[in-house]
C-alpha positions in Angstrom: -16.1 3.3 -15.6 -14.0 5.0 -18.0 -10.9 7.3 -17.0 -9.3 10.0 -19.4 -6.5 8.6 -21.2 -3.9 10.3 -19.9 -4.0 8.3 -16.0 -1.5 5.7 -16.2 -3.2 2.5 -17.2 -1.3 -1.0 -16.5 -1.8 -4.5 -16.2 0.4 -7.0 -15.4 -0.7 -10.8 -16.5 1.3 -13.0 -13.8 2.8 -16.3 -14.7 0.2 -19.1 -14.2 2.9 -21.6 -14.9 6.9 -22.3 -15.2 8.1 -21.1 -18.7 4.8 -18.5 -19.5 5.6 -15.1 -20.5 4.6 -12.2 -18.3 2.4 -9.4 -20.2 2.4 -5.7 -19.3 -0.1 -4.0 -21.1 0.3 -0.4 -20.5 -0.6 3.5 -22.2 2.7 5.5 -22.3 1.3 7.2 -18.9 1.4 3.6 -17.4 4.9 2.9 -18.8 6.4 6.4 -17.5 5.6 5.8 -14.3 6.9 1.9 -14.6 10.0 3.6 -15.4 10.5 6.0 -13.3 10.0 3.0 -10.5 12.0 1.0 -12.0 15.0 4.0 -12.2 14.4 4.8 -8.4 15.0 1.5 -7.4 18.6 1.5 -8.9 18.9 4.4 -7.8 18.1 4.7 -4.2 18.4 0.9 -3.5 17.3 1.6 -0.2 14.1 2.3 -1.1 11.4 0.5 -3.4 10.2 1.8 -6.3 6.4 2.4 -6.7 4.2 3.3 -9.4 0.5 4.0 -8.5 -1.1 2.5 -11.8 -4.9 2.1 -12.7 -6.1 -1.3 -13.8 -8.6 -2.3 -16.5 -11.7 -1.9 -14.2 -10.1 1.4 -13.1 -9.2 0.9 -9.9 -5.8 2.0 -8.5 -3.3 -0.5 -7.1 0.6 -0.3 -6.9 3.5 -1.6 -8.6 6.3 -2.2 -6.2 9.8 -2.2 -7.8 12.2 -3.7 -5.1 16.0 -4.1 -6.3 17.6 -7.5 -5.0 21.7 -8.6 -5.3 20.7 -12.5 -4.5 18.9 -15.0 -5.7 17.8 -15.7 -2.4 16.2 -12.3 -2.0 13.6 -13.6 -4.5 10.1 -15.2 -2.9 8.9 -18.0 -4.5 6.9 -17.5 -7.6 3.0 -17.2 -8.3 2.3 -20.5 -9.5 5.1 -22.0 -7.2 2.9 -21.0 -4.2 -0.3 -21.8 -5.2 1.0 -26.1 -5.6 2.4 -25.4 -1.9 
């Protein structure tokens, strides 16, 4: 299935290991709203950012933009997890 260009198209390729770059592959749509998540969050630090974002087999999913002050704030990783 094919959606019209202008829905925000992004995909995120996660870390599978310590040291791998992350990959967002976007269309401006999909960047915009990244953005606009990503400025909310510092913003109203309250709140999370979101950004509802269509993948490559166009289906919808969310990109959560939560804004932390502490390193222990973070969760483990991906590929952390997965030796757990």
């Amino acid at each position: 299935m094919y959606l019209p260009k202008e829905y925000p198209f992004i995909h995120v390729y996660a870390q599978q290991k310590p040291r791998q770059p992350v990959i967002i592959k976007a269309n401006t749509e999909g960047l915009c709203v990244l953005i606009n998540a990503i400025v909310t969050a510092i913003a109203q630090p309250e709140r999370n950012g979101m950004a509802e974002v269509f993948d490559g087999d166009a289906e919808v999913y969310e990109v959560i933009v939560r804004l932390v002050n502490t390193h222990d704030e973070l969760s483990l990783v991906p590929y952390e997890i997965e030796k757990q």
